[in-house]
C-alpha positions as a Markdown table, in Angstrom:
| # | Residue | x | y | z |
|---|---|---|---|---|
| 1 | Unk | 112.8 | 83.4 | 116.3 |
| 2 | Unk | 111.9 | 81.3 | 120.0 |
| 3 | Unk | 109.9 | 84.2 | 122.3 |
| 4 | Unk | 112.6 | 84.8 | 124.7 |
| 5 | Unk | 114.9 | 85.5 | 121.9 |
| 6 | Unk | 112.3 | 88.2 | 120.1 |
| 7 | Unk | 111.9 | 89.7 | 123.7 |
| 8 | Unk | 115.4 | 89.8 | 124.0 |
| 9 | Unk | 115.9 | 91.7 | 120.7 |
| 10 | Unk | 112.8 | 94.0 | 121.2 |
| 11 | Unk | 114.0 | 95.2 | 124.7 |
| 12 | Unk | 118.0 | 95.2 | 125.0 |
| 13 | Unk | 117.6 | 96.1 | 128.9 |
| 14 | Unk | 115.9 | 92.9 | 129.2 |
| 15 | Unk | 117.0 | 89.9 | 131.4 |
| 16 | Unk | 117.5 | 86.3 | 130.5 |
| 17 | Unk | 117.5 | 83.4 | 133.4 |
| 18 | Unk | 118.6 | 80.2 | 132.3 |
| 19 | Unk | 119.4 | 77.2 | 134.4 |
| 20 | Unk | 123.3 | 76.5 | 135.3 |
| 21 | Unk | 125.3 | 73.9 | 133.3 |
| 22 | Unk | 125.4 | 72.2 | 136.7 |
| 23 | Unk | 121.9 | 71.0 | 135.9 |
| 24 | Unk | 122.9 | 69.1 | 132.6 |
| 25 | Unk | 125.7 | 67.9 | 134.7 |
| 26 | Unk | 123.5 | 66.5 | 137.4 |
| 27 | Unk | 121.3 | 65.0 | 134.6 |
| 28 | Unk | 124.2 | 63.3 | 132.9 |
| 29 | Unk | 125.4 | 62.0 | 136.6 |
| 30 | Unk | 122.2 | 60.4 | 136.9 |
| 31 | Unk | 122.0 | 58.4 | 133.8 |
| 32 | Unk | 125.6 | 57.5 | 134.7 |
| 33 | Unk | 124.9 | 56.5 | 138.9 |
| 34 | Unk | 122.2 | 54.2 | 137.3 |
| 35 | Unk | 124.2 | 52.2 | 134.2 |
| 36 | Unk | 127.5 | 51.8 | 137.7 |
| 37 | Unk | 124.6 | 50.4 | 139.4 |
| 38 | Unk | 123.3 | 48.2 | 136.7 |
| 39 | Unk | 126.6 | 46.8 | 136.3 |
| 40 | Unk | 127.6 | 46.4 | 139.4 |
| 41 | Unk | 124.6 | 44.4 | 140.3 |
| 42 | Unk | 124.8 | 41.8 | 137.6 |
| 43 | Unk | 128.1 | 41.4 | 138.1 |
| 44 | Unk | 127.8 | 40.9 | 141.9 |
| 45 | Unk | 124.7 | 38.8 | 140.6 |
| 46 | Unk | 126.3 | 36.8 | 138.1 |
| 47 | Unk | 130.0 | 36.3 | 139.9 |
| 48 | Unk | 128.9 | 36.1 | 143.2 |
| 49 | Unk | 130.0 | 31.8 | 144.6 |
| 50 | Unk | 126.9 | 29.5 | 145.0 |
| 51 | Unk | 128.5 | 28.0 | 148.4 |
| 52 | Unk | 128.3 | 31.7 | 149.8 |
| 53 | Unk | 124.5 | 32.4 | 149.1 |
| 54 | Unk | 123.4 | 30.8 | 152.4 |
| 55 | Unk | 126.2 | 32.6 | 154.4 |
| 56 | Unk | 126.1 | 36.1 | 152.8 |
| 57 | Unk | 122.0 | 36.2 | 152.2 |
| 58 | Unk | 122.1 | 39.7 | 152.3 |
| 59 | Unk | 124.4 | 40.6 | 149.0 |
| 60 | Unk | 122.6 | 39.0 | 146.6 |
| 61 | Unk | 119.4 | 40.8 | 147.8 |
| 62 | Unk | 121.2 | 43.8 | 147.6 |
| 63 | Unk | 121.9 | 43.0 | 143.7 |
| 64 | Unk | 118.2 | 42.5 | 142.7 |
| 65 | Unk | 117.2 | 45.9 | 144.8 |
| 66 | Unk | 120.5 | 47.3 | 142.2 |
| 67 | Unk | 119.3 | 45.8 | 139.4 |
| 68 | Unk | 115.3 | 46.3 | 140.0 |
| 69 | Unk | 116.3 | 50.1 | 140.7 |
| 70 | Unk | 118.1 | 50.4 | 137.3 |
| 71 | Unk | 115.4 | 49.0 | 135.2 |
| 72 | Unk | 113.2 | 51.9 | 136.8 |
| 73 | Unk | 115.6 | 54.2 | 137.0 |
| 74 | Unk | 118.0 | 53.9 | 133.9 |
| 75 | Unk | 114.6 | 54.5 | 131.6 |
| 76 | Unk | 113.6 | 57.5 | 133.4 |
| 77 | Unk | 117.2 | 59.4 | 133.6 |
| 78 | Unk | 117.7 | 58.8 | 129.7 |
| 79 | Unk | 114.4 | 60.5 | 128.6 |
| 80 | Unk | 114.7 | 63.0 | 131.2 |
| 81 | Unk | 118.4 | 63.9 | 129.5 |
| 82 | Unk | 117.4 | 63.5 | 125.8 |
| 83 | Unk | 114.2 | 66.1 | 126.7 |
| 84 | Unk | 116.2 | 68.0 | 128.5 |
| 85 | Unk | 118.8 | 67.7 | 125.8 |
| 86 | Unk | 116.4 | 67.7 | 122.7 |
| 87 | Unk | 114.0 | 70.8 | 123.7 |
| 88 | Unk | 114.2 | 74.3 | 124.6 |
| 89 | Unk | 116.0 | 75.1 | 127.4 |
| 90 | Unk | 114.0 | 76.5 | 130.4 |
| 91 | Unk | 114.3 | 80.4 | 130.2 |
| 92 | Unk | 112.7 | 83.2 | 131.8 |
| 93 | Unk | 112.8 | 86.9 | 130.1 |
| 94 | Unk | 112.1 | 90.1 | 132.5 |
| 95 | Unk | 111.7 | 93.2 | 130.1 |
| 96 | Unk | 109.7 | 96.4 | 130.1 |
| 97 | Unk | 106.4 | 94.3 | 129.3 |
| 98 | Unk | 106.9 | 91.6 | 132.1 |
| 99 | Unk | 107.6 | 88.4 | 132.7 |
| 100 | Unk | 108.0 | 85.9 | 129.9 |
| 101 | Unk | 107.6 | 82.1 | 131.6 |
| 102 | Unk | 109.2 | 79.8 | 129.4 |
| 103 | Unk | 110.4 | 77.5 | 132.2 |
| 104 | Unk | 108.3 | 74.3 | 131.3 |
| 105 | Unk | 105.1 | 72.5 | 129.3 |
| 106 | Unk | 103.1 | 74.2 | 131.2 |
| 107 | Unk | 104.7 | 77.6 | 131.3 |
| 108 | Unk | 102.0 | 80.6 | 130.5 |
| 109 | Unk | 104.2 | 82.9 | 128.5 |
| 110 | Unk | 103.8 | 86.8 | 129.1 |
| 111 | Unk | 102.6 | 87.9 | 132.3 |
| 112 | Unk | 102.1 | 91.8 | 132.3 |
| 113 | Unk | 103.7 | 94.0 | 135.1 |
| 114 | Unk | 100.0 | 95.9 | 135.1 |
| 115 | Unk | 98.7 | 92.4 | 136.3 |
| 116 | Unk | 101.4 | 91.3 | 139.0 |
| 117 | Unk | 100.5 | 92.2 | 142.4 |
| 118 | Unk | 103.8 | 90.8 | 144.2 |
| 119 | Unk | 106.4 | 88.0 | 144.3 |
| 120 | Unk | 106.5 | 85.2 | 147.0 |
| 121 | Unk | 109.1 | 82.2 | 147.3 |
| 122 | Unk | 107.3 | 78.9 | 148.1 |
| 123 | Unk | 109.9 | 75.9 | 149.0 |
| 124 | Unk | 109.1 | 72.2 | 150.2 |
| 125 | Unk | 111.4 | 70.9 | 152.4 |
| 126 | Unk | 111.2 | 67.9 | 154.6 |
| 127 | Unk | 111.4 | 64.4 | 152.9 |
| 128 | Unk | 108.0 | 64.9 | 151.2 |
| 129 | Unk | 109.8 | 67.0 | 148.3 |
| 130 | Unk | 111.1 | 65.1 | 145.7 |
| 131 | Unk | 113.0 | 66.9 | 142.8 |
| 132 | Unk | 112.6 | 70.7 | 142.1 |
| 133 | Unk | 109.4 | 71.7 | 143.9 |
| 134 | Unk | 110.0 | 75.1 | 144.8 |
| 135 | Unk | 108.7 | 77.7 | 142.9 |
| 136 | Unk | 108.0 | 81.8 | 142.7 |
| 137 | Unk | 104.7 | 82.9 | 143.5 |
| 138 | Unk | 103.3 | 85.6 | 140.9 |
| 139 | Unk | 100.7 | 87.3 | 142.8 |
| 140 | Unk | 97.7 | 88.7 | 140.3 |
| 141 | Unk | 95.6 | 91.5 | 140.4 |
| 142 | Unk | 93.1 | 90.1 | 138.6 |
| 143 | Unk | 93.2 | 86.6 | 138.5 |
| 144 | Unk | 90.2 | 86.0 | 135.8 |
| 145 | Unk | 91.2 | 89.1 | 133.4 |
| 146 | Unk | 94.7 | 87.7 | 133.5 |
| 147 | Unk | 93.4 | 84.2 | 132.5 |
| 148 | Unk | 90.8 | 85.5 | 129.8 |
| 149 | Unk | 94.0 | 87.2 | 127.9 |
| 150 | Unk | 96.4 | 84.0 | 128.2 |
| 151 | Unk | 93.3 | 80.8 | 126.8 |
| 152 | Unk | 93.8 | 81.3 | 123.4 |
| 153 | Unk | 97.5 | 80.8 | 123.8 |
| 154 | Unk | 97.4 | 78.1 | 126.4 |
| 155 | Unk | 97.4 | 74.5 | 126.3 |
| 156 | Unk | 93.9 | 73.1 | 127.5 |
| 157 | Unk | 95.4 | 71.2 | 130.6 |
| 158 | Unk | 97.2 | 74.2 | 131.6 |
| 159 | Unk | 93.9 | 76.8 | 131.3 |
| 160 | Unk | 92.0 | 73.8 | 133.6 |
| 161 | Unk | 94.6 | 73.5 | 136.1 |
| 162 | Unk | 94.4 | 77.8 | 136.3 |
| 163 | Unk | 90.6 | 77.5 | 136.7 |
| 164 | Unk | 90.8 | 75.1 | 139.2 |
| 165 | Unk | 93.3 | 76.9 | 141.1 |
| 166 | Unk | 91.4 | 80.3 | 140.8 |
| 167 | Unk | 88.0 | 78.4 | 141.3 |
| 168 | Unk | 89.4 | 77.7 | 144.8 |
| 169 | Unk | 90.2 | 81.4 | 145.5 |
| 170 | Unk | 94.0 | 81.2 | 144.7 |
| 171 | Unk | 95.2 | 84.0 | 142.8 |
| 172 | Unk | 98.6 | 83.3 | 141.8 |
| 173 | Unk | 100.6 | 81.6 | 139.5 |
| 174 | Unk | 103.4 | 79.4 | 140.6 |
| 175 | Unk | 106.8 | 79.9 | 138.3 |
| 176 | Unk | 108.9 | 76.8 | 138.6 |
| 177 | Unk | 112.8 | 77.9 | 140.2 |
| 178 | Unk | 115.1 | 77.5 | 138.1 |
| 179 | Unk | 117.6 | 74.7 | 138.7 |
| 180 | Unk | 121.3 | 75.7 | 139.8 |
| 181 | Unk | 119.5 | 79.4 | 141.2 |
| 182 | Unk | 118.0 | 79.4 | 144.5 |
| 183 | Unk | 114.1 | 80.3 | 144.4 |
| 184 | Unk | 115.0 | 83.2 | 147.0 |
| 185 | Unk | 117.3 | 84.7 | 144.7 |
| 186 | Unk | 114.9 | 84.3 | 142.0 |
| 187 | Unk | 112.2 | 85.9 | 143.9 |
| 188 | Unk | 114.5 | 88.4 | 145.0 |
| 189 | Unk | 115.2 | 89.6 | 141.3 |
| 190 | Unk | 111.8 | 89.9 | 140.3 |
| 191 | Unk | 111.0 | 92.2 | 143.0 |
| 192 | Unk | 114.0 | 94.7 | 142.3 |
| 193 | Unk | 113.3 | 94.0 | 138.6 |
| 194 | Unk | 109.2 | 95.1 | 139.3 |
| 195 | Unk | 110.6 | 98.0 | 141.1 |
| 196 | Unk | 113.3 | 99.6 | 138.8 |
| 197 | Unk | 110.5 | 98.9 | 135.3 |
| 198 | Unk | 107.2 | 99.9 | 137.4 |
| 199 | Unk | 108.5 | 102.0 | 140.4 |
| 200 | Unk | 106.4 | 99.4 | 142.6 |
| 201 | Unk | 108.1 | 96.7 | 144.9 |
């Protein structure tokens, strides 16, 4: 039995975030936008009339930017679909214990109401944010304790990344939103969730 389902089964007022189908959608519209572009590139490559290149410069340009874009691109959307298709699906459990992170690699699993301080919504906008970069801020109590009780189930990479951050006088750890369910909303439901199971807020 997969964590969140065990949490689920131990505590039957618990609640289960998934991501929307829209996201598998969106994945599967990628891999497709990048094979129409492929083929319409080589075709507009391949078919396009020798006398025209020195009058239409610009077309055939536009097919090796296609067809340059979907040898990046087609790679990339494929393995991103068959992880996406092949692993556990990003999931995050609130119960009477806390909040179980299963969102990603480098999710951290249980983190105990006792040690959250607070919730916080942290979104890049602007044209530096590329994919899904916003994310829920769990605000610790005690940032070392907390870390102490998670390294022996933690992947090395992730305990260095929480050292670093904490070594810099952060005390928070960032939850990845969940795709198809605005961060806001997210963070929203964690506060009334921390409220009604602790009576804080």
């Amino acid at each position: 039995m997969s964590a969140p389902s065990a949490a689920v089964h131990a505590d039957p007022s618990a609640r289960v975030l998934t991501a929307s189908s829209a996201v598998l959608r969106g994945k599967i519209g990628a891999f497709a936008v990048f094979v129409l572009v492929g083929l319409v590139s080589v075709c507009l490559w391949t078919g396009f009339p020798v006398d025209l290149m020195s009058q239409s410069r610009r077309l055939p340009m536009f097919a090796i930017m296609g067809m340059v874009a979907c040898v990046i691109g087609l790679p990339l959307s494929l393995v991103d679909l068959w992880r996406y298709l092949s692993g556990p699906k990003p999931t995050l459990v609130i119960d009477s214990v806390g909040v179980h992170d299963h969102l990603s690699r480098d999710s951290v699993g249980l983190i105990r109401w006792e040690e959250i301080e607070g919730f916080n919504a942290r979104t890049l906008n602007g044209w530096l944010k590329i994919g899904n970069n916003d994310c829920v801020l769990v605000y610790l109590r005690a940032p070392q304790a907390t870390l102490e009780r998670l390294r022996p189930t933690l992947p090395p990479r992730v305990v260095r990344r929480m050292e670093r951050s904490f070594s810099h006088g952060h005390t928070t750890i960032p939850i990845p939103a969940l795709l198809g369910i605005p961060v806001t909303s997210m963070t929203s439901l964690l506060r009334d969730e921390m409220g009604k199971r602790t009576g804080r807020s």
